[in-house]
C-alpha positions, 0 to 999 in steps of 0.5 A: 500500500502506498503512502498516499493509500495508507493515508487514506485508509488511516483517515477512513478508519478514524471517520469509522472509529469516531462514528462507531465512539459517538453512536455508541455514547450519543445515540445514532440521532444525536450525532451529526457529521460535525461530531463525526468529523471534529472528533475524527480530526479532519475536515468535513469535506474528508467525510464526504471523499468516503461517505454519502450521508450519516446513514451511509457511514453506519452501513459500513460500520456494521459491515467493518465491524461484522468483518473484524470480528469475523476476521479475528474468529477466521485468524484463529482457526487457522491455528487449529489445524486439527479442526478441518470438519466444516461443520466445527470450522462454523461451531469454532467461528461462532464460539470464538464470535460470541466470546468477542461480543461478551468482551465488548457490550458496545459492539453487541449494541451496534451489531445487534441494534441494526444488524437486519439480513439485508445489512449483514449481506452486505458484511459478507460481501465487504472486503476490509481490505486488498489481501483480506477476502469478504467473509463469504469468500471464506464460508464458500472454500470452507464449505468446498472442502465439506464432506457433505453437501449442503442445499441452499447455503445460504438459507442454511447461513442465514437460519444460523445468524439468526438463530445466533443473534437472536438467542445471544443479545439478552444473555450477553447483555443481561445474563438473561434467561441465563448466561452465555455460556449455559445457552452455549450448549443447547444453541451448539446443539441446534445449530447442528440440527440445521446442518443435518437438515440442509445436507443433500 
């Protein structure tokens, strides 16, 4: 990456990380551009080089943040060589996805708050970076080297998602209807029932 591009990056990456800061402690509704940009540092013209409008600029925080975590839970399972079964591939990523968000309650609020299909499609296909594949790339060659085949992938995706957002906001949260790590197992457990009725 050139000097030129790095600096773009690095002021993109500031613009994010302000937005995700002051949407987090503010609220989505009072934070404006100004905000954005006076704490980011750059001038407002710069937000504009990147982003359309503040609804703009919150669709790629959710598709930066979904993939960061991904790319961390990926990062880690490239440690794990003995774990080469597809199925415990996806177990091992939301594993490790889940243990993220209950070290960082303020991504579970973003995350969760406005994470509908329609902007979680747009994650998947989000490249962070020239050298870093979208997070489906990833689900695709894992899936390639599965020993079943499965119909309909990504149905299959977006029942786990779903399933996974929805059954862990409350109990990293709020502990509530119990904690995280007593739902791991019954939520691991319905996971694979999805996968034994999408295999061909």
């Amino acid at each position: 990456m050139s000097k030129i591009d790095n600096n773009k990056q690095q002021k993109r990456d500031s613009l994010l990380e302000s937005a995700f800061s002051l949407f987090i402690n503010n609220g989505f509704n009072k934070t404006s551009i100004s905000d954005i940009v006076n704490q980011a540092g750059v001038a407002k013209g710069t937000f504009y080089l990147y982003f359309k409008d503040k609804y703009d600029i919150r669709n790629h925080l959710i598709s930066h943040k979904a993939s960061q975590v991904f790319q961390i839970a990926y990062n880690d399972l490239l440690k794990h060589e003995s774990i080469t079964d597809f199925e415990e591939q996806v177990l091992f990523i939301i594993d490790n996805i889940l243990n993220q968000l209950a070290a960082n309650h303020n991504l579970v609020k973003l995350l969760s708050k406005h994470l509908s299909w329609g902007f979680f499609k747009n994650s998947l296909f989000f490249a962070p970076g020239k050298d870093i594949p979208p997070i489906y790339t990833i689900y695709e060659d894992l899936l390639a080297k599965s020993t079943y085949t499965y119909r309909t992938p990504e149905v299959m995706m977006y029942m786990i998602l779903e399933l996974v957002s929805g059954t862990s906001y409350n109990t990293i949260l709020f502990n509530q209807p119990i904690s995280l790590e007593e739902i791991k197992n019954p939520l691991y457990e319905s996971i694979k029932g999805i996968f034994k009725q999408f295999r061909v």
